[in-house]
N, C-alpha and C positions, 0 to 999 in steps of 0.2 A: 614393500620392496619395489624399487624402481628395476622393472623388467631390463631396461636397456642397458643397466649396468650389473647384473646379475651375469658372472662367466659363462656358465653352461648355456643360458640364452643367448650370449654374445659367440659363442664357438659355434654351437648350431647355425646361427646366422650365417657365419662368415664359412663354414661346412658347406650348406646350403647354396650358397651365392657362387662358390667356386665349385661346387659339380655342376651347378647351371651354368654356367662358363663354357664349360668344357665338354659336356651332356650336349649343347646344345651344338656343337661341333660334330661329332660323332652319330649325333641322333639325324642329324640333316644329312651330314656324307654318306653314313653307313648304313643306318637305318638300325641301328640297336640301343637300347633304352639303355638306363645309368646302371641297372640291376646287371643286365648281361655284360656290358664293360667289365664289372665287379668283377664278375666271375671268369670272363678272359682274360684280363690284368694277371689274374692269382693263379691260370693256367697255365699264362706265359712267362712264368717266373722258374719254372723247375717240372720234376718228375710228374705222373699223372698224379690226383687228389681222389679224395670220396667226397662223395656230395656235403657229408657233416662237416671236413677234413675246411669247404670250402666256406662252409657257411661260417665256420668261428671267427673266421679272417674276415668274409664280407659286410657280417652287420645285417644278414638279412633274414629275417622266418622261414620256418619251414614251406609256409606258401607259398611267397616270393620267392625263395631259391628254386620249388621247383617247376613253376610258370616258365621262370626264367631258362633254367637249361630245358623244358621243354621245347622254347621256344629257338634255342643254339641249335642244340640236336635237329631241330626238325629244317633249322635253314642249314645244315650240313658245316657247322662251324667246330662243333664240338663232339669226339667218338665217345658212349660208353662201353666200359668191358664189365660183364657180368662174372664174379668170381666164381672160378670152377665150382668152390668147393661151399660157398654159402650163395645161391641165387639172389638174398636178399639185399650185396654187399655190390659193390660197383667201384670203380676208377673211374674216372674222367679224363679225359687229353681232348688238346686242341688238333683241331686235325689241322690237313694242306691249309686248307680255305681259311679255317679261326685264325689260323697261324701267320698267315699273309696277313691278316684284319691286324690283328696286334702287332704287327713289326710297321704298320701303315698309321693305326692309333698313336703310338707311345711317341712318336717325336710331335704329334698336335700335344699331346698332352704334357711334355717336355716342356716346350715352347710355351704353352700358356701357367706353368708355373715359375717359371723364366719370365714372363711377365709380368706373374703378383711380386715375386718376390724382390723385381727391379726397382724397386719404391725403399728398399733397406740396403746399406752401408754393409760389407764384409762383417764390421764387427756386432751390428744387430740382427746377421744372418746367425751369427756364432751364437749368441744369445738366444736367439731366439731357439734356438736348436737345443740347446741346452737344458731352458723353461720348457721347453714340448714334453722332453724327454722324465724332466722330474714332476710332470703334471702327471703323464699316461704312468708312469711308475703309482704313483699316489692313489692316483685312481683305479689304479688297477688292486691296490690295498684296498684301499673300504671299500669294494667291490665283492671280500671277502670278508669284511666285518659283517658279524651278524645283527641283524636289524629286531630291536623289543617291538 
């Protein structure tokens, strides 16, 4: 198998090379790693989450997720609520401070996919969108195929 034309290698690749893009943006201005971005991204998107709630969306273990919001939490980016009624159970929200980070993030990170993506014509933006969407479908199928 030639590695370099193998997809999953190639998406990783190109995965990779554009959070380092953008990582290396936010990790200099702000001083938060690609893992806590993750997790403010998905904060600043709607109601509070649970820490599980975030991790399915992030891609990330159980270690890494909770390094990571220990480390939000502790610079005063991110509030948790501990459920009255199960101590073990939690919400998350971005507080003041995460919340100004993310409205300060999303247009660097707007603008630098505004610039991968200025290399494709309207109609291989349309394409392209299209193939994304019947790939993560697909994959998302034998993902529940069971494995002999």
């Amino acid at each position: 198998m030639k590695l370099a034309s193998f997809l999953p290698y190639r998406f990783s690749v190109l995965t990779h090379n554009i959070s380092q893009s953008i990582a290396s943006i936010y990790s200099s201005r702000f001083h938060i790693s690609a893992q806590e971005w993750r997790i403010i991204a998905n904060l600043g998107n709607g109601p509070p989450l649970s820490a599980n709630e975030i991790g399915s969306h992030v891609n990330l273990d159980k270690v890494q997720m909770s390094r990571a919001l220990t480390k939000l939490i502790n610079k005063g980016l991110v509030l948790r609520t501990l459920d009255k009624l199960d101590k073990r159970k939690s919400s998350l929200k971005l507080s003041r401070k995460g919340l100004q980070l993310y409205e300060k993030i999303v247009p660097i990170a707007l603008e630098r996919e505004r610039q991968l993506i200025a290399v494709l014509n309207r109609q291989e933006r349309a394409q392209l969108d299209a193939i994304l969407e019947k790939l993560e479908r697909r994959a998302e199928a034998l993902n529940t195929l069971k494995v002999d």
